[in-house]
Every structure is written in structure tokens, then in C-alpha cells.
C-alpha positions as CSV (number, residue, x, y, z in Angstrom):
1,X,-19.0,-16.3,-15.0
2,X,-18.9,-20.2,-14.8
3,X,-19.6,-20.1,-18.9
4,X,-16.6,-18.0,-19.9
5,X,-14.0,-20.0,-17.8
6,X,-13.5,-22.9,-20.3
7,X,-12.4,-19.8,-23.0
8,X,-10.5,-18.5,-20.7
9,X,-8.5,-21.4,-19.9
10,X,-8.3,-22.0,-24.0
11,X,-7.3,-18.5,-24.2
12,X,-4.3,-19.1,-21.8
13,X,-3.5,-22.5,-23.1
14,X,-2.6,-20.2,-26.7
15,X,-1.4,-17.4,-25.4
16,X,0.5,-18.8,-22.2
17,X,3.3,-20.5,-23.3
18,X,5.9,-18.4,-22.4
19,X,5.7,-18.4,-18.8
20,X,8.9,-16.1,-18.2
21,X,9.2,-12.9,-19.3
22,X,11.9,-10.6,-20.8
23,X,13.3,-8.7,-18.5
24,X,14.8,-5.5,-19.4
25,X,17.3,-4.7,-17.2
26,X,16.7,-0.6,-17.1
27,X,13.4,-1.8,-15.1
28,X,12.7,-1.9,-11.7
29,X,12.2,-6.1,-13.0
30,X,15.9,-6.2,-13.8
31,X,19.1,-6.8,-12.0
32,X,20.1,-2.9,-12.4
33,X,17.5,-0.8,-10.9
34,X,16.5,-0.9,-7.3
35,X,14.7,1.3,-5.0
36,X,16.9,3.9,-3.5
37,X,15.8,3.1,0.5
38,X,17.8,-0.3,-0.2
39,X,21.2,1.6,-0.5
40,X,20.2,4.7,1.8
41,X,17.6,3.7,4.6
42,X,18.8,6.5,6.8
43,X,16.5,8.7,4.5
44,X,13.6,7.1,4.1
45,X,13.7,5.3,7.4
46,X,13.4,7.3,10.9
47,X,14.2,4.9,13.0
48,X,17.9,4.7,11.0
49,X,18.2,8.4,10.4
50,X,17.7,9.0,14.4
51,X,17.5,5.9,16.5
52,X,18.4,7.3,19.3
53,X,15.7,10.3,19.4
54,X,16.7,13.5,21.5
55,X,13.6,13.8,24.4
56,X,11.8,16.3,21.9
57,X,11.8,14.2,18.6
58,X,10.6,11.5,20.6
59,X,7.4,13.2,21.1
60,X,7.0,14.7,17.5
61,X,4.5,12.4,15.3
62,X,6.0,9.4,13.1
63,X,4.5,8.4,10.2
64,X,5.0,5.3,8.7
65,X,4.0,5.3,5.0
66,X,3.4,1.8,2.8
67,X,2.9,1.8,-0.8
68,X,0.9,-1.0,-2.5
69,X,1.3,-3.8,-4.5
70,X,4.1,-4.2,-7.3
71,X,5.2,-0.5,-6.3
72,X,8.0,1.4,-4.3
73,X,8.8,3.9,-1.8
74,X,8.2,6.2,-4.6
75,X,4.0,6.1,-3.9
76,X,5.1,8.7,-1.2
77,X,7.4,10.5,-2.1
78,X,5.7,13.2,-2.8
79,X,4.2,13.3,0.4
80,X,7.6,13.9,1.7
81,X,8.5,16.6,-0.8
82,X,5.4,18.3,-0.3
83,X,5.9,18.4,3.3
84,X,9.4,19.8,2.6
85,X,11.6,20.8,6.0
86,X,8.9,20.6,8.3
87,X,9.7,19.7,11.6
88,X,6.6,19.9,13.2
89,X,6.2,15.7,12.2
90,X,8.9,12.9,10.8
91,X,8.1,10.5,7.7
92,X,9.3,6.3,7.4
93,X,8.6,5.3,3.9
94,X,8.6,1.8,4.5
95,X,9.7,-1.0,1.2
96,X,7.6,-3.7,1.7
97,X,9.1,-7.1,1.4
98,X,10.0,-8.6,-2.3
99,X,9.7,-5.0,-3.6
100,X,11.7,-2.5,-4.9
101,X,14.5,-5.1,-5.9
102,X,14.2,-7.4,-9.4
103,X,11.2,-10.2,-10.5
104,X,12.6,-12.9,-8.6
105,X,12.5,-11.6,-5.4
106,X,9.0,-10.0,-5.9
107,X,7.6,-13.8,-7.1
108,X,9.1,-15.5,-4.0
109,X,7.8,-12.9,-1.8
110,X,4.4,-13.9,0.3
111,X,1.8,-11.2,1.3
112,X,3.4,-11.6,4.5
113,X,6.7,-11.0,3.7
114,X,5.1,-7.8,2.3
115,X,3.9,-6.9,5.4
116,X,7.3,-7.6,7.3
117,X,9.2,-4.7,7.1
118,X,5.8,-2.3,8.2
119,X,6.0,-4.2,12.2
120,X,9.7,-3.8,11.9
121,X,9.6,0.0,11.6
122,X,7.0,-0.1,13.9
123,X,9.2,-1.8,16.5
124,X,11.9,-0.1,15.9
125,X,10.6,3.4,16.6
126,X,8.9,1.9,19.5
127,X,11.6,0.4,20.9
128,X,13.9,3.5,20.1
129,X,11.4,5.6,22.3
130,X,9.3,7.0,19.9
131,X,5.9,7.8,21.4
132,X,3.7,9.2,19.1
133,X,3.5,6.8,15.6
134,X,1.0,6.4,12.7
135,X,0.5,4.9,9.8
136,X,-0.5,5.5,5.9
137,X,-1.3,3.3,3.3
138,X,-1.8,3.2,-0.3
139,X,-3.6,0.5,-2.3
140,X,-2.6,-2.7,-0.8
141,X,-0.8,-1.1,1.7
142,X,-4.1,-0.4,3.1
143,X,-4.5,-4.1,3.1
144,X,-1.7,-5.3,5.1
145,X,-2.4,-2.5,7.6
146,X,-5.7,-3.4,8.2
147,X,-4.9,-7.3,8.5
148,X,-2.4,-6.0,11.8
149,X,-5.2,-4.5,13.0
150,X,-7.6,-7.2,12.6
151,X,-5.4,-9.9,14.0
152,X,-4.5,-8.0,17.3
153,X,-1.0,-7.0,16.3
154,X,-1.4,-3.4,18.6
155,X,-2.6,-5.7,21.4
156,X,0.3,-5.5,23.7
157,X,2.3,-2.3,22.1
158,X,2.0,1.1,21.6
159,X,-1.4,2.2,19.8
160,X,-1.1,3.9,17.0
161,X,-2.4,7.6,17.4
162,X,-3.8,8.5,13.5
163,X,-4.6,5.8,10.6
164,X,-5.1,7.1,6.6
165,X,-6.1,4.6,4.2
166,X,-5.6,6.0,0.2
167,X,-7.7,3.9,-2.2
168,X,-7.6,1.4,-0.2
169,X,-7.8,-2.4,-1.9
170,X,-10.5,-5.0,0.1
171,X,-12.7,-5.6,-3.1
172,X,-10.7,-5.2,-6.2
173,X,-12.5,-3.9,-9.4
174,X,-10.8,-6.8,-11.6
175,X,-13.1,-9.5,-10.7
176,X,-10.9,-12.2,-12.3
177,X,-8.3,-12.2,-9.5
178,X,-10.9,-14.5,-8.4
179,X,-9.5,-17.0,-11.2
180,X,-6.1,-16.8,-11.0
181,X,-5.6,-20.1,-9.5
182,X,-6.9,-21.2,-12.4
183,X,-5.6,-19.8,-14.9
184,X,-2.2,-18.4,-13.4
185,X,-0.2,-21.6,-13.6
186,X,-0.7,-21.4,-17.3
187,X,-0.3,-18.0,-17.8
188,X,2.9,-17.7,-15.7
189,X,2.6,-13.7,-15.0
190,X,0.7,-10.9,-16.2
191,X,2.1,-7.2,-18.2
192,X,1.2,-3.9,-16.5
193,X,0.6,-0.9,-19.1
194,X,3.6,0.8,-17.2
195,X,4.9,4.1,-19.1
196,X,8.7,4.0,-19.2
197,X,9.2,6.3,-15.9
198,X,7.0,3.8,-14.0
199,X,8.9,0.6,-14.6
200,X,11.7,2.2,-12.7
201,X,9.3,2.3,-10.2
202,X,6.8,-0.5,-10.8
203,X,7.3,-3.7,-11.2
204,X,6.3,-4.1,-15.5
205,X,5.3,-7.8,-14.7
206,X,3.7,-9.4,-12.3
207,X,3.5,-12.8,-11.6
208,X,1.1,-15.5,-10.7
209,X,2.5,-16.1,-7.6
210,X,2.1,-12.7,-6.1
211,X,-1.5,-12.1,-7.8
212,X,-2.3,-15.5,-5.7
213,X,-0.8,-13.7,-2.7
214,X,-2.8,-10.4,-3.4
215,X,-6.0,-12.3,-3.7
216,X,-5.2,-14.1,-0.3
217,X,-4.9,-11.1,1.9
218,X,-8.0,-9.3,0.4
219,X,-10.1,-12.2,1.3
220,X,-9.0,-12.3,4.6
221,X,-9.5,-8.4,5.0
222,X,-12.4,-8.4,3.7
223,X,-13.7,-11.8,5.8
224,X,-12.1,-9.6,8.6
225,X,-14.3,-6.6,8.1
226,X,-17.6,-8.4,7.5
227,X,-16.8,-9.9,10.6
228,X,-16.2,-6.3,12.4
229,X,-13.4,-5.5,14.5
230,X,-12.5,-2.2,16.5
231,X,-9.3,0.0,16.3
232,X,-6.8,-0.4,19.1
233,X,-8.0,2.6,21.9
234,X,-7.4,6.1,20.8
235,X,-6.5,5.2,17.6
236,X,-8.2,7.3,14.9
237,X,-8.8,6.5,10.6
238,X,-9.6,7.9,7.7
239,X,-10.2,6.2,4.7
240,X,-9.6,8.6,1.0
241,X,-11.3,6.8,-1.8
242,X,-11.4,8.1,-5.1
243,X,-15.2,7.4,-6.3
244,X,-14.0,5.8,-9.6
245,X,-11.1,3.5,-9.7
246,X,-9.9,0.6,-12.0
247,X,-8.0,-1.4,-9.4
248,X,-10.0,-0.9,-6.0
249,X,-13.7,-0.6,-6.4
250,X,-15.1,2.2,-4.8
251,X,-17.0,-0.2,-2.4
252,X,-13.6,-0.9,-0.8
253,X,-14.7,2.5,1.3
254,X,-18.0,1.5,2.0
255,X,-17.0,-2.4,3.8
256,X,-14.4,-0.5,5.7
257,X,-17.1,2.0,6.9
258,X,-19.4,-1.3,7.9
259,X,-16.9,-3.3,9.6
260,X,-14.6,-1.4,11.0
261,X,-15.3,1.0,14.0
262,X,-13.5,2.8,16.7
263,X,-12.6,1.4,20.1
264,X,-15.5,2.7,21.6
265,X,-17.8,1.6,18.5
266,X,-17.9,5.3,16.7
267,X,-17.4,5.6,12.7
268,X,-14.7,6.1,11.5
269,X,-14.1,8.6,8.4
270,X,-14.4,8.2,5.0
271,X,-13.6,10.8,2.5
272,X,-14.8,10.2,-1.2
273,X,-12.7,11.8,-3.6
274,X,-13.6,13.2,-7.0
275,X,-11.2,10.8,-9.1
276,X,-10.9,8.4,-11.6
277,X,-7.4,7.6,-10.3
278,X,-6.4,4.8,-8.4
279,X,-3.9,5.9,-5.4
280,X,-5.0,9.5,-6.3
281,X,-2.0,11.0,-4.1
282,X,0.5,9.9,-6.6
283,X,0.3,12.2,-9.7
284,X,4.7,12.3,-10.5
285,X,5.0,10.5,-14.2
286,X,1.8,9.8,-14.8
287,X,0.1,11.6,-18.1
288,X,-2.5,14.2,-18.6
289,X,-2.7,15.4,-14.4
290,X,-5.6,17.9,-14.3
291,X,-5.7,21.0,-11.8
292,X,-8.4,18.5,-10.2
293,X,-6.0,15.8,-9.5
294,X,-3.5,18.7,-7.8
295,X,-5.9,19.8,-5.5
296,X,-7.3,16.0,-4.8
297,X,-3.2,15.7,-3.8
298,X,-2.9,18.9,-1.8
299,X,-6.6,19.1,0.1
300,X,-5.3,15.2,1.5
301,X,-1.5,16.0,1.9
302,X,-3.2,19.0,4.5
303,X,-5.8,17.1,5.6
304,X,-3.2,14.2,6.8
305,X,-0.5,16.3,7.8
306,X,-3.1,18.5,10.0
307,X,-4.7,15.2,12.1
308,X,-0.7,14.0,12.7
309,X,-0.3,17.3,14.6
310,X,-3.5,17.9,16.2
């Protein structure tokens, strides 16, 4: 690897110049599009649509659901749609900070920020009497999720009861995120091969400053789980890991098996999927779905919605 890094910093030197891109403003990049929770929390957000819970909804199972990096609420939203009027559990899809609004916001955004608005749902519900609260991720959602677990953030508050992890992101397959405080001053930001319904939904570029901050919390996940820790008591996870995928390597699955165990040192669960996508639960505007990829969505839309209830 050392070889190839003087090309690659001649590469960027030629290529790089142009260090801020052009926005169009019918992306989610832009000054036009925004994700819908912004104007409308009250439906994405329990704790807005009912913060003050009748005795009954404050014992029905919350999920909080986080989408990964560069995305939106819309990761989940077909979680939501395939769980329809249920009542029998509530969904939070949580924006996570310097997402969902235009490229400045997501560049000045730190992997904390990110994280943010996850412990403010979480307090919220907590605080609004809600007693029965989980969480999902997807991607690097995963990531901030397990960083509050590794740090103690469940310490002194309610535990969480069930904990799903979708493709989650502690190695990534791209090995030269490793480089990008090398080469991302010169480069400036990088393109995502978006189609035209995702950039409402995806940020098309991503910049330096957030790969840097994407790089930072995975290596202090994954020092985290080499390290072990335990989940906060009663608290159960699964991970869902599609066996091939472009963005997370598969061996995401296998760290989190290793260094991460129950409260009273048990394994947790990890489910490997037969997919070659990368958040293998979102199938809405991507091209050529297969019947495989529907059931992949539906056997862990049940399999999730049947632990929240159990």
C-alpha cells in the first residue's frame, strides 16, 4: 500500500483542483430538498407525535431507527410501511445530525453531531414515560449505536430491551478511508454513483471532512470491540449482515460477534444474509431488486418486528 500512495497523491494533485462541487439544487445537496422529518417530526418522531403517552402506549415497544452515513430517514421507511397500522409497537425514525438538509451542513457536521439526535429521542421517550425502547441501525448507524454502548451511555438510564444492527459498518470494505487524511485536503470531496431518486435521498457528494469523521468513529468501534464490552443488563442484539457487501465488509459481523457479549457474557446473534447489498433492508429506487432481495427484506422486517413484541 505504502508504494501506491505517492500516485495517489499525483493523481489528486490532477484531478483535485476543484475542491467544491456543483450543487444541483433538485438534490438532497441543494438548498431545495430536505428530509421531510425536518418540517413534520410529529410523524417520524414518537416522542412528538405522543409525548405525553396514555398508561397503555407507554408500555408498547419504541423503536428508534438510525440510518447511516450520507443518508435519511428514508433507509426505514419501508420498515414503517411494511409494518403498516400496527399497533402492537411504535417507530422514531431518527435524522441524524448534519443530514437530511444541504452540503454545508453535512460537512460541518462531526460524527458526534451525527449521533446527537439518537440520545435525544432516547431521552425524550424516557423522560416522557416510555418504558419499553429499542434501537435499529443501518450502516453507520450501527456505528454510533454501538459507540453509546461502548462508552456507558445506558449506565444510569433505562436499558434498552432489543438491539438490530443491518450491515453494520466497523471495518469498511474501501480500505482507502484509511488515506483520506492524506489525500482528502486535496481532493476536497468525493461523488457517489447516486441514481437520480437517491440524491433526493443521499447526499450525491461527500466531503472530506465527513469521510475523516466516518473513519474516526469506526476506529474507535472497532478499538472498542477488540477491547470487548457487555450490553447494558437485559438488553438483547442481533446483528443482519449481508455476506457480500461493497461498503461494510462482511467481517464487520464477525468483530461484533468477538467483542461484544451480553451482560452476562452470552453471544449475541448474528444473522448472515444471502446479499450482495449493502443495507439489504432498503430495496425502494434502487435497480434490478430480485425476489431474493424481497424475501432478505421481509424474513428481517418479521424477524425484528417479532423480538420487539416478545
Amino acid at each position: 500500500m505504502k508504494s501506491l500512495v505517492p500516485f495517489l497523491l499525483l493523481f489528486v494533485g490532477l484531478v483535485g483542483c476543484n475542491k467544491s462541487p456543483d450543487i444541483s439544487p433538485d438534490t438532497l445537496d441543494g438548498d431545495v430538498v430536505f428530509d421531510a422529518s425536518l418540517y413534520q417530526p410529529e410523524k417520524y418522531l414518537v416522542s412528538r407525535a405522543r409525548p405525553q403517552p396514555t398508561p397503555a402506549e407507554a408500555q408498547r415497544p419504541v423503536l428508534i431507527a438510525v440510518h447511516g452515513y450520507s443518508a435519511s430517514t428514508f433507509e426505514w421507511d419501508e420498515f414503517r410501511q411494511w409494518a403498516g397500522n400496527r399497533s402492537d409497537f411504535a417507530i422514531s425514525q431518527v435524522l441524524m445530525g448534519g443530514h437530511g438538509r444541504d452540503y454545508a451542513s453535512f460537512k460541518q457536521a462531526s460524527w458526534r453531531d451525527w449521533q446527537q439526535p439518537i440520545m435525544e429521542e432516547y431521552q425524550r421517550l424516557e423522560q416522557a414515560g416510555y418504558q419499553n425502547i429499542s434501537l435499529a441501525g443501518s450502516s453507520t448507524g450501527c456505528t454510533v449505536i454501538l459507540e453509546m454502548l461502548a462508552n456507558g451511555y445506558f449506565n444510569n438510564r433505562q436499558k434498552p430491551r432489543q438491539l438490530f444492527l443491518i450491515d453494520p459498518n466497523v471495518v469498511p470494505s474501501d480500505k482507502l478511508l484509511t488515506l483520506v487524511g492524506v489525500v482528502g485536503p486535496l481532493l476536497g470531496y468525493v461523488e457517489a454513483d447516486n441514481t437520480t431518486g437517491e440524491d433526493k435521498h443521499w447526499y450525491h457528494y461527500r466531503p472530506y471532512e465527513t469521510l475523516r469523521e466516518l473513519r474516526t468513529v469506526v476506529d474507535i468501534v472497532r478499538k472498542d470491540l477488540q477491547k470487548g464490552f457487555r450490553l447494558p443488563a437485559g438488553a438483547q442484539l442481533k446483528v443482519y449482515k449481508s455476506e457480500t457487501d461493497h461498503t461494510a465488509d462482511p467481517v464487520s459481523a464477525v468483530l461484533i460477534h468477538k467483542g461484544l457479549k451480553t451482560s452476562d457474557g452470552k453471544a449475541i446473534d448474528v444473522s448472515m444474509v444471502n446479499s450482495t447489498l449493502h443495507v439489504f433492508t432498503r430495496l425502494d429506487l434502487r435497480e434490478n431488486v430480485t425476489a431474493q432481495d424481497r424475501a432478505n427484506q421481509r424474513q428481517a422486517f418479521e424477524d425484528i418486528a417479532l423480538r420487539l413484541i416478545k
